[in-house]
LUMVEXNU-725176 format. One record per residue (C-alpha): residue in three letters; residue number from 1; x, y, z. Coordinates in nm, 2 decimals. Example, Ala and Ser with C-alpha at 12.3 -4.5 7.8 and 13.67 -1.06 7.14 Angstrom:
BEGIN
<ALA,1,<1.23,-0.45,0.78>>
<SER,2,<1.37,-0.11,0.71>>
END
This chain:
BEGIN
<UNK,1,<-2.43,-0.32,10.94>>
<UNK,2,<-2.29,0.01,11.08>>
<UNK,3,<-2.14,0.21,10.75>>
<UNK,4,<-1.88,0.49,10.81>>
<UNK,5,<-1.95,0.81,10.70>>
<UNK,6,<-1.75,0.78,10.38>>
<UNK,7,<-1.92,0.46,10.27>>
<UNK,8,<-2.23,0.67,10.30>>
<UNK,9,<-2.07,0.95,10.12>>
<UNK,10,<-1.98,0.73,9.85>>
<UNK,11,<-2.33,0.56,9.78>>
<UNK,12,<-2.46,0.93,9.74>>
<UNK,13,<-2.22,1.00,9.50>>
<UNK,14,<-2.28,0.73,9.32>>
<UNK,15,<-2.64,0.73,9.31>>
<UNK,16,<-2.63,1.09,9.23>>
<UNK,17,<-2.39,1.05,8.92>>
<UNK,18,<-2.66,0.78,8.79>>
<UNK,19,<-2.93,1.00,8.83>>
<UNK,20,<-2.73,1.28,8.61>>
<UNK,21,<-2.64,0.99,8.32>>
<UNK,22,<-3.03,0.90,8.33>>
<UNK,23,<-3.15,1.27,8.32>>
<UNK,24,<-2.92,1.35,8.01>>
<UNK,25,<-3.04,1.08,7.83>>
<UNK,26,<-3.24,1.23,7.48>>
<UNK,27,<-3.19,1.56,7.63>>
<UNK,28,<-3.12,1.88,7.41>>
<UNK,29,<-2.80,2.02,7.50>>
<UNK,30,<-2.68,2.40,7.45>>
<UNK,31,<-2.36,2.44,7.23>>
<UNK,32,<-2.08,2.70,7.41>>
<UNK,33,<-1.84,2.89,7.32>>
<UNK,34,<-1.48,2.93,7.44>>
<UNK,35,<-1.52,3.22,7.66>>
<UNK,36,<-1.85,3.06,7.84>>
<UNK,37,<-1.71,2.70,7.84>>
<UNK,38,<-1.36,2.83,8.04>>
<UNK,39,<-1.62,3.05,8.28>>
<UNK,40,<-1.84,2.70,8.32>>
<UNK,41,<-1.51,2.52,8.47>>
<UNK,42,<-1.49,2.80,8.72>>
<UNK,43,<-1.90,2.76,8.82>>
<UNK,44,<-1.82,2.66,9.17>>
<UNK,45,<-1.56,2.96,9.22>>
<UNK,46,<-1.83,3.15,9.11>>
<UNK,47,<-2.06,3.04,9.37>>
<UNK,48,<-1.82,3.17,9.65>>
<UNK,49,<-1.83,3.54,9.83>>
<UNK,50,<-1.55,3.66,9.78>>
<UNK,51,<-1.42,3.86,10.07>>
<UNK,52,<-1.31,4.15,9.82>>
<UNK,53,<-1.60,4.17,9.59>>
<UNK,54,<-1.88,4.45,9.59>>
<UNK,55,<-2.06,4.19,9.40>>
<UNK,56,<-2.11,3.85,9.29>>
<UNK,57,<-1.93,3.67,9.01>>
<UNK,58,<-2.12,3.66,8.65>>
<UNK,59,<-2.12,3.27,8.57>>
<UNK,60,<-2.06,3.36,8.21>>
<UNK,61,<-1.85,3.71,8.19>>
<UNK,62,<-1.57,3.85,8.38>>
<UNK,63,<-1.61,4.04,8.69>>
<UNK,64,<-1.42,4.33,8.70>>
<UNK,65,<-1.38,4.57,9.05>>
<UNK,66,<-1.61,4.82,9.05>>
<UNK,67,<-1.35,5.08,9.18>>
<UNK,68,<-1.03,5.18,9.22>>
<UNK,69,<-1.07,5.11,9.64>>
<UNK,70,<-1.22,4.77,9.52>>
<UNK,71,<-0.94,4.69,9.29>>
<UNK,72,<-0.66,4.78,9.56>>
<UNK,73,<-0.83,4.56,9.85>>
<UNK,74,<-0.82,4.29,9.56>>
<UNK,75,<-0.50,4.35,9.48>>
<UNK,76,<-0.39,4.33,9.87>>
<UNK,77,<-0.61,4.02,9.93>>
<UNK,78,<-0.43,3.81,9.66>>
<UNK,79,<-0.09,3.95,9.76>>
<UNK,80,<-0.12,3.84,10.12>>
<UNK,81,<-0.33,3.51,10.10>>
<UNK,82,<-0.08,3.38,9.77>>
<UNK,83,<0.21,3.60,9.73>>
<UNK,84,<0.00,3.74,9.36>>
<UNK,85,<0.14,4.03,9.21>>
<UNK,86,<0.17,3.98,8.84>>
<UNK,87,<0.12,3.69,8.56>>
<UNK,88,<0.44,3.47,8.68>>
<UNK,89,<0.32,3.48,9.08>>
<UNK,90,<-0.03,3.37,8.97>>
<UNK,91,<0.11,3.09,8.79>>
<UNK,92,<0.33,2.98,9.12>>
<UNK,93,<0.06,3.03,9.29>>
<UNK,94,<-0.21,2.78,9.12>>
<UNK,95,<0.05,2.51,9.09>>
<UNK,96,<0.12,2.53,9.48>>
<UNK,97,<-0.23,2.57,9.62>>
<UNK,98,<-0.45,2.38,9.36>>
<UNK,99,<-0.25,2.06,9.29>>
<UNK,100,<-0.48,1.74,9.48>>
<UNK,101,<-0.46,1.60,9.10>>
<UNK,102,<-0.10,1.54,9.14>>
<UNK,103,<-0.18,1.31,9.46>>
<UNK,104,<-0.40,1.12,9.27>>
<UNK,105,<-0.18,1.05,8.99>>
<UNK,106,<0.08,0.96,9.18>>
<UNK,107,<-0.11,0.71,9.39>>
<UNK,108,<-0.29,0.58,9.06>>
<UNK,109,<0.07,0.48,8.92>>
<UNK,110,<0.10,0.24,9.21>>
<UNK,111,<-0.25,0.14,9.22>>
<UNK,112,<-0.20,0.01,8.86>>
<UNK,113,<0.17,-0.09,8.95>>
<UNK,114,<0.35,0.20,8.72>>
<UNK,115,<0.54,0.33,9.00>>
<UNK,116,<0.61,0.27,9.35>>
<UNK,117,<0.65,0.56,9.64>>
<UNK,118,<1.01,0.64,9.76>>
<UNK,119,<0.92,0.58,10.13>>
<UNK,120,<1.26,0.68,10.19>>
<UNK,121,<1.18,1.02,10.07>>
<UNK,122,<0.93,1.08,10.34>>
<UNK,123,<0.92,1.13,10.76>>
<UNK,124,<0.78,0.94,10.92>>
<UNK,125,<0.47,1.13,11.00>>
<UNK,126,<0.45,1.26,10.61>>
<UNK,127,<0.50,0.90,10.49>>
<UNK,128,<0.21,0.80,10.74>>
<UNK,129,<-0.05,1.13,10.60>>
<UNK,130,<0.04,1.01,10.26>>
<UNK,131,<-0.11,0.64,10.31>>
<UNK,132,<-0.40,0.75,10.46>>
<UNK,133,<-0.47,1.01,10.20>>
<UNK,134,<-0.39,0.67,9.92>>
<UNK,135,<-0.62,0.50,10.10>>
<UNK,136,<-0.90,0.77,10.11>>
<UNK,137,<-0.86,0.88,9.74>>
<UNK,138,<-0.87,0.52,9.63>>
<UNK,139,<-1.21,0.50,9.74>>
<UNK,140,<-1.31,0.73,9.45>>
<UNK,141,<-1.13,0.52,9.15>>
<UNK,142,<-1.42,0.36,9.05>>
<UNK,143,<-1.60,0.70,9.05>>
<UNK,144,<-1.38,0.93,8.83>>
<UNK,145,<-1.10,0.71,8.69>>
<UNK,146,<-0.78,0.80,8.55>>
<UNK,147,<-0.87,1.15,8.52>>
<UNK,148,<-0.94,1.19,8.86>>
<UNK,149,<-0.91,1.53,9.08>>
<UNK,150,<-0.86,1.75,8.81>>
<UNK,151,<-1.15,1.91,8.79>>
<UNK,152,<-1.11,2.06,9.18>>
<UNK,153,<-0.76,2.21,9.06>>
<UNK,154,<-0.92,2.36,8.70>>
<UNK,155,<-1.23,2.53,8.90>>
<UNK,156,<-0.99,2.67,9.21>>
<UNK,157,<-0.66,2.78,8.94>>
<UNK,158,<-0.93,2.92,8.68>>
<UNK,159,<-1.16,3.12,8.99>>
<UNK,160,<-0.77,3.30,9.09>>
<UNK,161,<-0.73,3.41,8.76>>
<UNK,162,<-1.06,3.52,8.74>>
<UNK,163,<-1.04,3.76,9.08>>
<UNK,164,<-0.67,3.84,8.95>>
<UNK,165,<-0.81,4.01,8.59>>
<UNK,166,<-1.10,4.12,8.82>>
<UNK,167,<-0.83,4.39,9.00>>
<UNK,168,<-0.58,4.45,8.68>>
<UNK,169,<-0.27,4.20,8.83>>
<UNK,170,<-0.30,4.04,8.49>>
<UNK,171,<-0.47,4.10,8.15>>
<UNK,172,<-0.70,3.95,7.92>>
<UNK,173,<-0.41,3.84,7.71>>
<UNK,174,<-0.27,3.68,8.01>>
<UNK,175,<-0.56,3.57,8.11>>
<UNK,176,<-0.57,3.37,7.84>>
<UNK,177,<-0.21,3.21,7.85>>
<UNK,178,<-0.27,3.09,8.22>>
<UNK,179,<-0.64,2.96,8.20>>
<UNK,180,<-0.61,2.78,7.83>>
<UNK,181,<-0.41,2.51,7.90>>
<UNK,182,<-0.64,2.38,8.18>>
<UNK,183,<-0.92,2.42,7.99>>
<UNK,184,<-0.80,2.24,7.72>>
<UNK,185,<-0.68,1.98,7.99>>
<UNK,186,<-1.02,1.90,8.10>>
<UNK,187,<-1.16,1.92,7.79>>
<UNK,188,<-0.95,1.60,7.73>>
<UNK,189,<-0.99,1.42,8.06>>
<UNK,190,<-1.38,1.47,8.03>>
<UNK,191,<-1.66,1.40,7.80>>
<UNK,192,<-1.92,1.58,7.94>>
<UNK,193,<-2.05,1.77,8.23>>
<UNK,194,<-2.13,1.50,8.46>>
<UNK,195,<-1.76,1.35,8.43>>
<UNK,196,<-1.67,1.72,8.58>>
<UNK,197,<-1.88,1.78,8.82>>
<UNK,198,<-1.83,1.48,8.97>>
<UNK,199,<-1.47,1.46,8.99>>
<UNK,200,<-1.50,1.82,9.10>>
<UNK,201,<-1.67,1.68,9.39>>
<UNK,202,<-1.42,1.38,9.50>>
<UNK,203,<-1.17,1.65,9.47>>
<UNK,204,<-1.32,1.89,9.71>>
<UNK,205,<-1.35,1.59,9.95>>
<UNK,206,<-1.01,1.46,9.92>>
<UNK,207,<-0.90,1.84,9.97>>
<UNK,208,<-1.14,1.84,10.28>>
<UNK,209,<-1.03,1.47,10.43>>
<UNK,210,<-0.62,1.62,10.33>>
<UNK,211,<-0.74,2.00,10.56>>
<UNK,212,<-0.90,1.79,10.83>>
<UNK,213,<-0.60,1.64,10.93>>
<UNK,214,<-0.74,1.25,10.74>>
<UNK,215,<-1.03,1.27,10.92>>
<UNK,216,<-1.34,1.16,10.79>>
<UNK,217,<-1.59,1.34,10.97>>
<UNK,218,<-1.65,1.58,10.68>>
<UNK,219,<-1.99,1.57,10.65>>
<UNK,220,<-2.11,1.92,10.72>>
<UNK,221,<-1.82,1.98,10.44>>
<UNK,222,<-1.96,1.69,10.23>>
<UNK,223,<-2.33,1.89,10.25>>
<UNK,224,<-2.23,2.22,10.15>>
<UNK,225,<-2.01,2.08,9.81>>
<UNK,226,<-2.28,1.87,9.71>>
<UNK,227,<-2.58,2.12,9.77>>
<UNK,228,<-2.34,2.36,9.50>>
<UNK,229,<-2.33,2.03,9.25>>
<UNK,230,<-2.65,1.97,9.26>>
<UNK,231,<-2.73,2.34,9.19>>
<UNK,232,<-2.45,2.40,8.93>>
<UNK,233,<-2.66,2.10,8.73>>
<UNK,234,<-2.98,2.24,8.78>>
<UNK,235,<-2.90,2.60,8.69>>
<UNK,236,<-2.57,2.59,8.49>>
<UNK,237,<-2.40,2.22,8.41>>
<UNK,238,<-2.67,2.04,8.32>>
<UNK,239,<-2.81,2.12,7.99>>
<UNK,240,<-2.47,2.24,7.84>>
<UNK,241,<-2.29,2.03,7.58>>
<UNK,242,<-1.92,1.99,7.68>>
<UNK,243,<-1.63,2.16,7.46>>
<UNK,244,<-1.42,2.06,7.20>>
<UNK,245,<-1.09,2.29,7.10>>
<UNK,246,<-1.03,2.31,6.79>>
<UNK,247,<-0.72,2.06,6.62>>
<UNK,248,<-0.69,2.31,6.31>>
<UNK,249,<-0.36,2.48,6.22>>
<UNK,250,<-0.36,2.85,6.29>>
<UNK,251,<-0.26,2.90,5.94>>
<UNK,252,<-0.35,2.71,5.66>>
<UNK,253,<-0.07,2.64,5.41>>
<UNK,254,<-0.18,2.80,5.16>>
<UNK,255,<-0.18,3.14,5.38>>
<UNK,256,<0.20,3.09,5.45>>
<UNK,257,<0.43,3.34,5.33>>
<UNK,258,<0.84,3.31,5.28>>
<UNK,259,<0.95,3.53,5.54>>
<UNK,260,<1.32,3.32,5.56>>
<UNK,261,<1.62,3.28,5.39>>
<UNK,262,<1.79,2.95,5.55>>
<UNK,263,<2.10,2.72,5.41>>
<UNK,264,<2.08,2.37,5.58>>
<UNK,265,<1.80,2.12,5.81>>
<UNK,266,<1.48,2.35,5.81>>
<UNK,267,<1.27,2.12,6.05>>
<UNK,268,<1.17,2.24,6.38>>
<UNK,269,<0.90,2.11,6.67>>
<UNK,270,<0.65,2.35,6.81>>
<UNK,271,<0.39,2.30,7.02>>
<UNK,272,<0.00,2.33,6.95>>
<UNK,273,<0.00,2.65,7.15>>
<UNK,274,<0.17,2.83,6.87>>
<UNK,275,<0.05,2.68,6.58>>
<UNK,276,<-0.31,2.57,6.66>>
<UNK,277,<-0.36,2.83,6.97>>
<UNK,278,<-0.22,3.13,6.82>>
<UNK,279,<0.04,3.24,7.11>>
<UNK,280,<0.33,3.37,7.02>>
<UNK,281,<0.66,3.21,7.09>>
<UNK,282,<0.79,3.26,7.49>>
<UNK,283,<1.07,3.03,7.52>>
<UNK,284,<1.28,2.86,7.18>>
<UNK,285,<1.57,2.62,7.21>>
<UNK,286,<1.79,2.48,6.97>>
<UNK,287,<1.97,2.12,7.07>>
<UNK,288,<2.17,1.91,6.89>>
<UNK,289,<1.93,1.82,6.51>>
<UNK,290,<1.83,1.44,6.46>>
<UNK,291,<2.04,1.32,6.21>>
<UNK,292,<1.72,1.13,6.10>>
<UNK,293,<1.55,1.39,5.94>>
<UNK,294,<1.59,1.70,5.78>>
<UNK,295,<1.61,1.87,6.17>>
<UNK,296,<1.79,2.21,6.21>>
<UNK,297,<1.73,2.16,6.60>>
<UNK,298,<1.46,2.46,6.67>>
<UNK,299,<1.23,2.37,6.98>>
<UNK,300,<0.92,2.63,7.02>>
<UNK,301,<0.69,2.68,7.29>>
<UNK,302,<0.49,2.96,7.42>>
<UNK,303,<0.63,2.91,7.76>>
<UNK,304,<0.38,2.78,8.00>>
<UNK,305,<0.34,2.41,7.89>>
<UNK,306,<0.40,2.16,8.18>>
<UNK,307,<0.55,1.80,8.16>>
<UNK,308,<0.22,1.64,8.09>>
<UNK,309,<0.17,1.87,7.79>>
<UNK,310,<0.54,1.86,7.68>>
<UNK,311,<0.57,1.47,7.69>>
<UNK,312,<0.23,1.43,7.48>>
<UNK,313,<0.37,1.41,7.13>>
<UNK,314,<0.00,1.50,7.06>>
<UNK,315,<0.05,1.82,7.19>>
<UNK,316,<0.36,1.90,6.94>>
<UNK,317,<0.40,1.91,6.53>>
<UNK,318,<0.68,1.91,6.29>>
<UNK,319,<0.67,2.19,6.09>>
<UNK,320,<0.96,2.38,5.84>>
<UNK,321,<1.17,2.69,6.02>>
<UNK,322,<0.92,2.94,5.80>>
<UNK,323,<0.61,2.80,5.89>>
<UNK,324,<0.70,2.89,6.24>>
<UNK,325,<0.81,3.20,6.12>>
<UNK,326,<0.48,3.31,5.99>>
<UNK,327,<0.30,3.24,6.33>>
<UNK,328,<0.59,3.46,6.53>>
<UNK,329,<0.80,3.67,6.30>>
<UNK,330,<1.02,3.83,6.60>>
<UNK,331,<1.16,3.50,6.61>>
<UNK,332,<1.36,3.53,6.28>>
<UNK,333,<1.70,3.71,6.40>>
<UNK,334,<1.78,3.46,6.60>>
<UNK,335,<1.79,3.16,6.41>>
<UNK,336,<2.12,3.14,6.32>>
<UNK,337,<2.25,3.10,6.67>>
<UNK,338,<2.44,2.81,6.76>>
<UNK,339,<2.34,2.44,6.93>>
<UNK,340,<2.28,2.49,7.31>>
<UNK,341,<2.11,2.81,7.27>>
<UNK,342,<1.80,2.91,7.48>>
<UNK,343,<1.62,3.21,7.44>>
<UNK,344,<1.32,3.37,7.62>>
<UNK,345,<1.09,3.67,7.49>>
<UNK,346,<1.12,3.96,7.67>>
<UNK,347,<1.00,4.30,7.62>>
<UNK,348,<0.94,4.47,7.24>>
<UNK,349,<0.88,4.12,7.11>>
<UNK,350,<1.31,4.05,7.20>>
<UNK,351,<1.47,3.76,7.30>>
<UNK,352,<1.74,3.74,7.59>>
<UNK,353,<1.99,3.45,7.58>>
<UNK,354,<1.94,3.28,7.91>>
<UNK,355,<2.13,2.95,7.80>>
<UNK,356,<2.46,2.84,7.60>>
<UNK,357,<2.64,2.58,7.60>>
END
């Protein structure tokens, strides 16, 4: 029987991610901490050359250029391969370069019959790619399940961020706001390292078979991603216990202060990123209260939350107007405004009205 080359790629995989579940059985395993577990999902980023870089990238600290010639090259590399310039063009950036998880999503849905595709949304010669590229990634269901691709988009967004902190486009504070909520994404779509790697692996495939115009003569590509597997377990992955964020409030009630004086409803939703995260509120709207409950309409966020984290009640609280309060005080003169009202932080810890209805 004559097997194609991704029938053969497959049985590799497959045997491979047997051989990682075996070795890990009784073994010891080495506790992390935030900091090292977010450089860990960036390992095979890590791996790379980058074209900019005087040196390579630490697997468990940042890099940072190691001049100011350096840091402008950087600067200039990012600018003209992704448009990067500051925080927000980052952001744009990840979601437009790094997004084969959405593919996979998407074609899950039908594969379970959620969802169906719009074919009339498509050409005819997008319509046909997108089959094919079903097709391909359904070969890899059995492998990584629901959670699918993400792993590729986490290690490729979280290596930009790194190489943008690496020149100064961004912070460490922002650093933090753009890598934590994919961290904390794969910490939920994967129990341990093996569950990543692999579906790091399917991902750079699918990403490969997508580049390649859906052809599946990809095995010099297929080589070179697995040889960096293979020695990301040996060297980094495979004796590392896998993360779990903390589900603690920020503040403990008994730490809360009255910092407000307020007539009427005093129930409001945040998200987790305030109250269990720490951020400070980025965007706060106020729509019409649920007569239901004691609701004065306030919605919090700290502004970079996408619709999978915003339509995970999981992902929210319910907490009293002062509560909130005591996690972002700046947020205080503008309670009273009316229903409709949106507001975004801008500089001095200020809000601008950018919504009223």
């Amino acid at each position: 029987m004559a097997y194609t080359t991704t029938e053969k790629i497959l049985g590799i995989i497959k045997d491979y991610q047997q051989k990682l579940y075996n070795d890990s059985i009784g073994k010891s395993l080495k506790q992390l901490d935030q900091k090292q577990f977010v450089m860990l999902l960036s390992a095979v980023a890590s791996c790379r050359k980058w074209p900019t870089f005087s040196e390579p990238v630490d697997f468990y600290d940042f890099y940072r250029c190691k001049s100011f010639e350096e840091r402008e090259k950087t600067a200039e590399w990012l600018d003209e391969n992704y448009g990067i310039t500051d925080w927000v063009t980052l952001e744009n950036a990840c979601r437009a370069n790094y997004n084969v998880h959405e593919d996979y999503k998407h074609f899950w849905a039908q594969w379970n019959n959620l969802a169906e595709f719009e074919e009339l949304n498509y050409e005819p010669a997008q319509l046909f790619k997108l089959n094919r590229c079903n097709a391909y990634a359904k070969n890899f269901a059995s492998i990584v399940g629901e959670a699918g691709f993400y792993a590729w988009d986490c290690n490729e967004r979280l290596g930009l961020c790194r190489c943008a902190l690496a020149c100064n486009i961004i912070n460490e504070e922002e650093f933090w706001y753009a890598v934590i909520p994919h961290a904390k994404k794969a910490a939920a779509f994967f129990n341990n390292w093996v569950e990543y790697g692999i579906s790091y692996l399917c991902g750079f495939l699918y990403h490969t078979y997508q580049q390649h115009n859906c052809s599946e003569e990809i095995t010099p590509q297929f080589k070179v991603g697995f040889g960096i597997t293979q020695f990301l377990f040996d060297n980094h992955w495979g004796d590392k216990a896998w993360f779990e964020f903390s589900k603690e409030y920020a503040i403990q009630k008994e730490e809360m202060k009255n910092l407000l004086i307020w007539d009427g409803p005093d129930l409001c939703i945040a998200t987790n990123r305030i109250t269990v995260d720490r951020f400070p509120v980025g965007y706060m709207y106020r729509e019409v209260p649920d007569p239901n409950f004691n609701d004065s309409g306030w919605r919090f966020y700290q502004g970079s939350e996408d619709d999978d984290y915003a339509y995970d009640l999981s992902n929210s609280g319910t907490h009293s107007l002062n509560d909130i309060c005591n996690y972002d005080p700046a947020i205080i003169p503008y309670l009273g405004l009316p229903v409709g009202t949106g507001l975004v932080r801008g500089l001095n810890n200020t809000f601008e009205v950018v919504q009223q209805d």
